[in-house]
C-alpha positions in Angstrom: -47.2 -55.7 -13.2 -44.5 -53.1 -13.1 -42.1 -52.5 -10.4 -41.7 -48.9 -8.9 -38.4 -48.2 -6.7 -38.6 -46.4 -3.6 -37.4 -42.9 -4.2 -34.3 -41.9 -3.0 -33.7 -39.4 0.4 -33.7 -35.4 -0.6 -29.5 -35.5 0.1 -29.0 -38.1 -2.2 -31.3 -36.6 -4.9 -29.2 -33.0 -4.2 -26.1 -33.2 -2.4 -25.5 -30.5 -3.2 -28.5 -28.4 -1.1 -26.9 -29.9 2.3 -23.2 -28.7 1.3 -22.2 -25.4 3.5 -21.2 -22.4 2.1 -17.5 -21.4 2.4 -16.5 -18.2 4.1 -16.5 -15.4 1.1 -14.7 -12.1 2.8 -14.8 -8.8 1.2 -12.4 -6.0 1.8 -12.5 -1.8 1.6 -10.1 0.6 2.8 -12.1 3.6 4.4 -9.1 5.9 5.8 -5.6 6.8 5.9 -3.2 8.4 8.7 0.0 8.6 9.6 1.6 6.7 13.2 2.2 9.0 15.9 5.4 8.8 17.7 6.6 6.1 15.2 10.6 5.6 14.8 10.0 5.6 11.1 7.8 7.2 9.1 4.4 4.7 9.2 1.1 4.9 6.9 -1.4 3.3 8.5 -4.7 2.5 6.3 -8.3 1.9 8.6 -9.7 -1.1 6.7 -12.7 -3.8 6.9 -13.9 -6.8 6.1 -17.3 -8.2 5.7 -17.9 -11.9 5.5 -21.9 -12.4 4.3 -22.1 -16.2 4.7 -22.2 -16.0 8.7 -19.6 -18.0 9.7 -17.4 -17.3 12.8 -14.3 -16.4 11.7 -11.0 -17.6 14.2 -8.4 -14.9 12.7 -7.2 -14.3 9.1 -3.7 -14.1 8.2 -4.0 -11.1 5.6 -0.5 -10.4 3.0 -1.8 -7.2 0.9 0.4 -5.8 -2.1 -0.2 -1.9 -2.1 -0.1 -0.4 -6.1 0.3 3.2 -6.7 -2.1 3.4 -9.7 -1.0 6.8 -12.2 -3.7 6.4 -14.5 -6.7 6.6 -12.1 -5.9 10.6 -12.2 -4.8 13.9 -14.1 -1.5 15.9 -13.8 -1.4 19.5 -14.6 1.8 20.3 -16.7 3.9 20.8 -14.2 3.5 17.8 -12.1 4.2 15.8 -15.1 7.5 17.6 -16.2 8.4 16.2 -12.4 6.8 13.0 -13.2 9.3 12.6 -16.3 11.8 10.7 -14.8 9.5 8.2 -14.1 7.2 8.0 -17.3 9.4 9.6 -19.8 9.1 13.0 -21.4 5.3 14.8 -21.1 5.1 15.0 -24.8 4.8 11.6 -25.2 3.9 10.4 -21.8 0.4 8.9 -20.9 0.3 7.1 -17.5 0.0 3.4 -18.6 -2.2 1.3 -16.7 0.5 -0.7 -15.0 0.8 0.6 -11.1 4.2 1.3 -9.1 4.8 -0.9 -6.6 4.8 0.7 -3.1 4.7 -2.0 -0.2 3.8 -5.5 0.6 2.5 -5.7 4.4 1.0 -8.7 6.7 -1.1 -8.5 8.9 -3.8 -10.6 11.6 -7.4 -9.9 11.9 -8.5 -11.0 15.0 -12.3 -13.0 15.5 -15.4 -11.7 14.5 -18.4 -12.2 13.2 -20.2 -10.8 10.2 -17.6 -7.7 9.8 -14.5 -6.1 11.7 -12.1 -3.3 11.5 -8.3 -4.0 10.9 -5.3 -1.8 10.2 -2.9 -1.8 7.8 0.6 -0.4 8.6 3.2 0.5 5.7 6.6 1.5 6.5 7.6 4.7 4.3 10.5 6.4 3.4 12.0 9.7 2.2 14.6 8.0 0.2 14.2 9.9 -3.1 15.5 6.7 -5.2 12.2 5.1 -4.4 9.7 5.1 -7.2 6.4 5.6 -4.9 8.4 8.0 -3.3 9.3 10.1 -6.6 5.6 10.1 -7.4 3.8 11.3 -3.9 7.2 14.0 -4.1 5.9 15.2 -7.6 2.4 15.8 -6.8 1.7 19.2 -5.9 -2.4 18.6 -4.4 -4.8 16.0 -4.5 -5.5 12.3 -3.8 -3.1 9.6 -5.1 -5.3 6.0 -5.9 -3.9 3.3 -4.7 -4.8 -0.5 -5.0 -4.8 -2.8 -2.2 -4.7 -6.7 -3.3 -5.5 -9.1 -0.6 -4.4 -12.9 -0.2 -3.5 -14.6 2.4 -5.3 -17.5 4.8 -8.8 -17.2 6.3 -9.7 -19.8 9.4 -13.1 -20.1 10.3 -15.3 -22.8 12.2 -17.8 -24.9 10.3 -21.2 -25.9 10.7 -20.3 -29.2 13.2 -17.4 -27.5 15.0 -14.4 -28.4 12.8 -11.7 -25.6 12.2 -11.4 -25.2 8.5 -8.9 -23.3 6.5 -9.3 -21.8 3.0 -7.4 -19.3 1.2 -8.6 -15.7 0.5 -9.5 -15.2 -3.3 -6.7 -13.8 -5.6 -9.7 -11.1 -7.0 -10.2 -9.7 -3.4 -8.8 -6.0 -4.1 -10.0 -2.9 -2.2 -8.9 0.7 -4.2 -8.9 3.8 -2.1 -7.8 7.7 -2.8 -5.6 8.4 -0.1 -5.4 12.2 0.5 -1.8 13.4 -0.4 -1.9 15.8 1.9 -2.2 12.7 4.7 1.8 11.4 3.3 3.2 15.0 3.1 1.9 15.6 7.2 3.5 12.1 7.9 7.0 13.3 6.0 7.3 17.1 7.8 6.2 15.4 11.2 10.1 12.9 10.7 11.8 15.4 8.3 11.1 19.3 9.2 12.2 21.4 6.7 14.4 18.8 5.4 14.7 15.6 3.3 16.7 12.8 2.9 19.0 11.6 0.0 21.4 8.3 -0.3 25.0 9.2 -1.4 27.7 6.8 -1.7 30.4 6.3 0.5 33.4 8.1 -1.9 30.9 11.1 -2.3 30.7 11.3 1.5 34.2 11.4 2.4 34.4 13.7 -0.4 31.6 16.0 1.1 33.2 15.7 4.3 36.9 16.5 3.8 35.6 19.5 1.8 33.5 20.2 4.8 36.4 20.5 7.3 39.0 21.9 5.1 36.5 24.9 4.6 35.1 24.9 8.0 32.1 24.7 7.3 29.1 23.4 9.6 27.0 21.5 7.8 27.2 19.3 4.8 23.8 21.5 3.8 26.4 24.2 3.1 29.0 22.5 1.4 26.5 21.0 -1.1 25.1 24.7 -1.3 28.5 26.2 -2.0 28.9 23.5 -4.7 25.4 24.1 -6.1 26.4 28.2 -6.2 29.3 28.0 -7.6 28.0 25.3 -10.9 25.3 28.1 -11.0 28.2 31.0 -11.5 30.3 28.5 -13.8 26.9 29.1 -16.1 
């Protein structure tokens, strides 16, 4: 007579049926816009984030590395004579698939449920030393494509109450064209007519004793009366 064992209960047979789906948030960046009445000159980018699995999700803690990305777009023969400094003479010069560095930002999203909205704020600067700012200052028209890579912390509340925490996925990385005419309204809105340049502290007191000794007003016009005079040395 043989001897049949009783089967075994449906979670023992597939554990793996009863386990709950983590939290699997996906990002895109829909806008960009400049910060009104910022002290500095702001970028902020409208983003969102959709999480499928349903879960109710406390806050994430978001760090996002923003990458300039040159080969995602053409350059007329001017642009990249001004580009030259950057990727070497336009002869030879193809925009090589590795990005410029532009900003790392944080920031918190709030609760929600299914998908939100959430901003992302990056501090610019006129400081023409700045690679990403070399490269928006060379463009003449256009969009420049940037790439957003997302990290950070995601807490969210599982199936029997219990906060969990898991990390956002390394691939999580929204690109977006953001439209250059959105950074140049941003730079004439802090720096009308004007721009901004980092000397050193010799070539200051330089610029400024010259200033005074010829009475001028401005250090605009001494560096024009240098400029003028190097062009009648030629």
């Amino acid at each position: 007579m043989s001897i049949q064992a009783d089967p075994e209960p449906a979670d023992a047979l597939a554990p793996e049926a009863l386990q709950e789906p983590i939290p699997e948030p996906g990002f895109c960046v829909v806008g960009a816009r400049h910060r009104d009445f910022a002290a500095t000159p702001t970028m902020v980018f409208d983003a969102t984030v959709t999480e499928p699995t349903g879960h109710e999700i406390q806050s994430m803690a978001l760090s996002v590395q923003v990458m300039i990305d040159p080969a995602r777009r053409g350059y007329a023969p001017e642009t990249r004579e001004r580009l030259a400094e950057l990727f070497g003479a336009p002869a030879s010069w193809t925009p090589s698939t590795q990005g410029l560095a532009w900003a790392r930002v944080t920031t918190i999203v709030p609760s929600f449920q299914g998908s939100a909205r959430f901003e992302l704020e990056v501090p610019c600067t006129y400081d023409l030393e700045v690679a990403a700012t070399k490269y928006f200052q060379a463009l003449a028209e256009g969009e420049v494509p940037l790439s957003f890579h997302f990290s950070g912390t995601v807490f969210y509340i599982a199936r029997e109450g219990r906060l969990q925490v898991i990390p956002v996925s390394w691939s999580e990385t929204a690109q977006y064209a953001m439209p250059l005419e959105a950074w140049r309204t941003m730079i004439a809105t802090h720096y009308p007519g004007g721009g901004w340049i980092r000397l050193g502290e010799r070539t200051l007191d330089a610029l400024n004793s010259r200033r005074a000794a010829r009475g001028m007003p401005s250090f605009d016009d001494c560096l024009n009366e240098l400029l003028e005079g190097d062009a009648d040395a030629r």
